[in-house]
N, C-alpha and C positions, 0 to 999 in steps of 0.2 A: 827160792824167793820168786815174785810174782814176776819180776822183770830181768831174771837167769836167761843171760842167752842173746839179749837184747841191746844193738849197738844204737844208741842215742847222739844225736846230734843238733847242737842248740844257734840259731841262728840270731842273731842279739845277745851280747855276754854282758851285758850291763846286771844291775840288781835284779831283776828278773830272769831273765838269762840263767842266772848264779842259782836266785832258789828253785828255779823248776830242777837245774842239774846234780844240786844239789840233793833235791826231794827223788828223783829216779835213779840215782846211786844209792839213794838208802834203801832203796825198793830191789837193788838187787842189780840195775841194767848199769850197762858200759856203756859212759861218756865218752865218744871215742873222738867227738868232733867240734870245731865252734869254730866261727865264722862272725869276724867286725872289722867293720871299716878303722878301727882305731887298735893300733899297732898294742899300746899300751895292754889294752884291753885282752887282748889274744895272747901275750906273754904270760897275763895274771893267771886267763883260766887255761892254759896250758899246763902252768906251773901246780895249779889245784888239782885238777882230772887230769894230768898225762894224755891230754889229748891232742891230736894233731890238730891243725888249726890254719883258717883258708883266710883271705883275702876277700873271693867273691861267694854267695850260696850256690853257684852254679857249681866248684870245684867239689863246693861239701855233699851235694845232693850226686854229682857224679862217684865220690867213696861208696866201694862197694862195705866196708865196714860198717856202713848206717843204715839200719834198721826203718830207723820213726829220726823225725824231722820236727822238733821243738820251736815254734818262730814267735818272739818276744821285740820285735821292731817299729819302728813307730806305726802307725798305721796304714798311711799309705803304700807301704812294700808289702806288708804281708801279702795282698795280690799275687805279685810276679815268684818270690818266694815257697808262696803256699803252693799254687799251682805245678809249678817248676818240679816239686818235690812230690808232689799227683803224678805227673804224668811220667815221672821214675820210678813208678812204683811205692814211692816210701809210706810210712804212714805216717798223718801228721796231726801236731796239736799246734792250733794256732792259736796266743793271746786275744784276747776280747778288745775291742768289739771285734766283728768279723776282719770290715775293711773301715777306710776311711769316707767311703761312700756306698749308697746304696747300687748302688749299678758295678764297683770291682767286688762286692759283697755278692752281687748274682752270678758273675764270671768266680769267686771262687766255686760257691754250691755246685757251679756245674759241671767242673772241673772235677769236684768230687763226687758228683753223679756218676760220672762217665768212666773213672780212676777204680783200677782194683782195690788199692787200700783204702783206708777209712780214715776220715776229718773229723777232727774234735773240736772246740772253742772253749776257750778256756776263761770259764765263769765258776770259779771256783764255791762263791757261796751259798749256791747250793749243796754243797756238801759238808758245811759246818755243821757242827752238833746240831744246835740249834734248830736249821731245820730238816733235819735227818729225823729229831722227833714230831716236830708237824707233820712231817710226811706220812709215818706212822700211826699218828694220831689223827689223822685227817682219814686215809687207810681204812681205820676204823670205824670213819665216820660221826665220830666226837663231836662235830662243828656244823652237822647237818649239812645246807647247800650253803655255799660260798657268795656274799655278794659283794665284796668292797676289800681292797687293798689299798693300807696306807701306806707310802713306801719313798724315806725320804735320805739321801747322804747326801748331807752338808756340811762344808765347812764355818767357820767364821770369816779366820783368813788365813786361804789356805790354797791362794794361784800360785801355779808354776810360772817362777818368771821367764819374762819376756828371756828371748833368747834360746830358750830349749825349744824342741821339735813340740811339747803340748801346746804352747799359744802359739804356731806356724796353723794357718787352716788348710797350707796347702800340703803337709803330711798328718798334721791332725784331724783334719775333715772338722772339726768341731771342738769346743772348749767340755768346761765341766761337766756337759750331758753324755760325749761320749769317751770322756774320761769317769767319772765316777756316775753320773746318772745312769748307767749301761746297766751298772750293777743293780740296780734297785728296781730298773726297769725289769731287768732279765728272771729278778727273784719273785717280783709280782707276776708277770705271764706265766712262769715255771709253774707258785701255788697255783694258778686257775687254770692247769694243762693248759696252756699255750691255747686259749680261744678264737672262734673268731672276732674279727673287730671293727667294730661298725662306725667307727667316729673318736676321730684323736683332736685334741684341742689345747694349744700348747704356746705358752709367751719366751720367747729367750732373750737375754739380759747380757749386754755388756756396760756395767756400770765401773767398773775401778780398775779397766786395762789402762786407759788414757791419763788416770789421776797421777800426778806428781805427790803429792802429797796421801797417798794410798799406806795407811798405817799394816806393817807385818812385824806386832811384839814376837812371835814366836819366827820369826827369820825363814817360814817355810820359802820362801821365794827368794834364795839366797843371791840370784842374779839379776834381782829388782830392776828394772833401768824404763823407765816408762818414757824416756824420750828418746831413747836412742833403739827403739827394736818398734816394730807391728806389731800392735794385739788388735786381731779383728776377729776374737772368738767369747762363745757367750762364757761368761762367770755366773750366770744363775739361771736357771729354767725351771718354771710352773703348769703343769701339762695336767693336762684330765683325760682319761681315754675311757673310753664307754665298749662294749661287748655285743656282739649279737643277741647273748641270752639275757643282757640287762646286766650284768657283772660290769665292777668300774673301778679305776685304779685312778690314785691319786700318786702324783709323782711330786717330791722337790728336789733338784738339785742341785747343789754350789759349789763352786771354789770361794766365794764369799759373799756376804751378806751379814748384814746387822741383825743377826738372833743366834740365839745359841745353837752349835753343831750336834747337828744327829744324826743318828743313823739305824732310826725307830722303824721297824718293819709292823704295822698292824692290820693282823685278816681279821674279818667280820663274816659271819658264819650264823644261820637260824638258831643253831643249837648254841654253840658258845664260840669264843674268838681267843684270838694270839696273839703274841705279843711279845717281839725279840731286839736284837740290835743287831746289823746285819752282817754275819760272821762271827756271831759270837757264841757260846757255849751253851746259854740257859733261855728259858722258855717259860713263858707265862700263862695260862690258860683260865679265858675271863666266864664264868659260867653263872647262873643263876636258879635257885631251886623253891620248893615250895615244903617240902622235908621238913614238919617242925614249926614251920612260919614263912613266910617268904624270906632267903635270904641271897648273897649274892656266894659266891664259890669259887675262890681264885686260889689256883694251883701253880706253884713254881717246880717247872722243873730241872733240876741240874744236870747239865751233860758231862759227860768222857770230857776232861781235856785236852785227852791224846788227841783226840778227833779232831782234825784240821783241819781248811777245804784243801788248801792247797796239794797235802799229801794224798785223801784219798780222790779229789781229781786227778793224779800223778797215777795212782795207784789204779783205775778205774780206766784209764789212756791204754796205761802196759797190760793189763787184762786185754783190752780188747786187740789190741796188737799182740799177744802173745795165743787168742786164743781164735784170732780170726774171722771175730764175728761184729758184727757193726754195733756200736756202740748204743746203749739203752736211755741214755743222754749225755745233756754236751751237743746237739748231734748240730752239723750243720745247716738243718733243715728250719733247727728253733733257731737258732743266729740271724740267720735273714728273717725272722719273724720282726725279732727284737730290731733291727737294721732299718725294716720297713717301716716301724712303728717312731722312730726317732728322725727317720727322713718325714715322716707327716708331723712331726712333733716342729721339727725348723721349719715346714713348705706353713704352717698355720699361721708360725710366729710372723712369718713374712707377708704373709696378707690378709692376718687379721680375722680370718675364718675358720673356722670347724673344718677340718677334711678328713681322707681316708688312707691307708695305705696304698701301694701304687701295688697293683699287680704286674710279675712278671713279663717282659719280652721274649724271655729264654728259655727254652724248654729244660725244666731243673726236676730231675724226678729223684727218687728215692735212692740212695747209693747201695751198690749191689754188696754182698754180703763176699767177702772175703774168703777166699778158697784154700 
């Protein structure tokens, strides 16, 4: 199996945590390690994987038994973490977004610049069926040149409450944009290879942290308590980002708001267009012909169910850690892309105007290929 051989070790054992170790057990690698500040936590997945189990990341990144270094933590850490585990050599997959900022997001990329092994980010949805066949079909050239991404995950109501490390801004770095807007952001620049970009334009919203009266019929925010915790991160973001070549992405995304939740992905193409839900199996393809009479020609396609993202991101990590060679994506180079464009998405909201991504201070170059 693809990950035979391969000592794994997961730094955050929470639900995430669980399914990455989860999914590179099945893949064949040895869980051998995990690492939580919560005592609880490290009994359970000790108890699951047989695996030894640390206190601090520093203990588990010094195990010679660890291979690759799995970091599922809130945001803010993955910094010290990620790097930590670079600069021992390990190889790592860090949860999305990068960092909780665009500045520990540039200190990780350069750490993995500089690091013999290889940094992955883990934005799983591109690797859904879904659009595994865009990819293919775009490949082909099905869709002519690209010029518009709709690309929206919203909730109705569906904040993390007050209380968990998501509405903290100072380990979240941000609310629903860089909790679930990341994804939708990361799978619009992915379809139009990662461009460049000439203008982000972007409003962020905190409407119903503060509300007492904040309705959640389906209890997703089971720690509700809006007077007794800070919420000072946005619950909705509307952003427009424009391209050097003229290409434009439309972004919405929520923890809530008053319309129905989606999670509608649609690309616009000369020739014909797409149209999925993001992470999900099937595929629609909008076309129009003259064949007969003018008519319109819309294709569903149904994917593999097997096809996961989460598994063959898992599966796609241990390839490139088992095979030495820096990874084809994921890579750390498109993270900061996605990072950069989300710190001009808040710097817009904040003053009302159009601006650009920040360029670099740090010299962050391409990560050398693995020997």
């Amino acid at each position: 199996m693809i990950g035979e051989g391969i000592g794994v070790g997961v730094v955050g054992l929470g639900g995430m945590g669980t399914l990455h170790a989860r999914s590179v057990r099945d893949l064949g690698a040895d869980v051998v390690a995990g690492t939580d500040l919560v005592p609880e936590q490290r009994e359970r997945f000790a108890s699951e994987f047989g695996a030894t189990t640390y206190e601090t990341h520093e203990e588990l990144v010094d195990d010679d038994a660890v291979d690759a270094v799995i970091v599922t933590t809130p945001n803010r850490f993955h910094e010290p973490i990620a790097t930590a585990a670079l600069e021992a050599g390990r190889d790592v997959l860090v949860e999305k977004p990068l960092a909780h900022t665009l500045e520990s997001a540039e200190r990780i990329a350069a750490a993995a610049a500089r690091a013999d092994g290889i940094c992955m980010v883990g934005f799983h949805n591109r690797h859904a069926a879904s659009m595994a066949m865009f990819d293919e079909q775009h490949a082909r050239g099905r869709f002519g040149d690209l010029t518009h991404v709709e690309a929206d995950y919203v909730r109705r109501r569906g904040v993390p409450g007050p209380g968990s490390w998501f509405t903290d801004p100072e380990l979240a770095g941000g609310g629903a944009l860089l909790d679930i807007g990341v994804h939708a952001l990361d799978l619009a620049l992915y379809a139009l290879d990662f461009p460049e970009i000439a203008e982000v334009s972007g409003v962020a919203r905190t409407t119903f942290g503060a509300d007492e009266a904040y309705a959640d019929p389906d209890g997703f925010g089971d720690n509700w308590d809006a007077e007794a915790e800070t919420y000072d991160v946005d619950d909705s973001v509307s952003a427009f980002i424009r391209t050097a070549e003229g290409q434009t992405i439309s972004l919405e995304a929520a923890w809530a708001t008053n319309r129905d939740e989606s999670m509608d992905f649609r690309v616009r193409g000369t020739q014909a267009g797409a149209e999925f839900d993001i992470g999900d199996t099937d595929m629609r393809i909008l076309e129009a012909g003259t064949a007969g009479c003018d008519h319109y020609a819309d294709v569903d396609l149904t994917g593999d169910a097997s096809v996961t993202g989460y598994a063959e991101q898992d599966e796609a990590f241990l390839t490139a850690v088992s095979t030495g060679t820096r990874p084809a994506t994921n890579t750390v180079e498109e993270a900061l892309t996605v990072q950069r464009v989300i710190d001009a998405i808040y710097r817009s909201s904040e003053t009302g105007r159009a601006t650009q991504p920040k360029e670099s201070d740090l010299e962050i170059g391409q990560q050398t290929q693995v020997q």
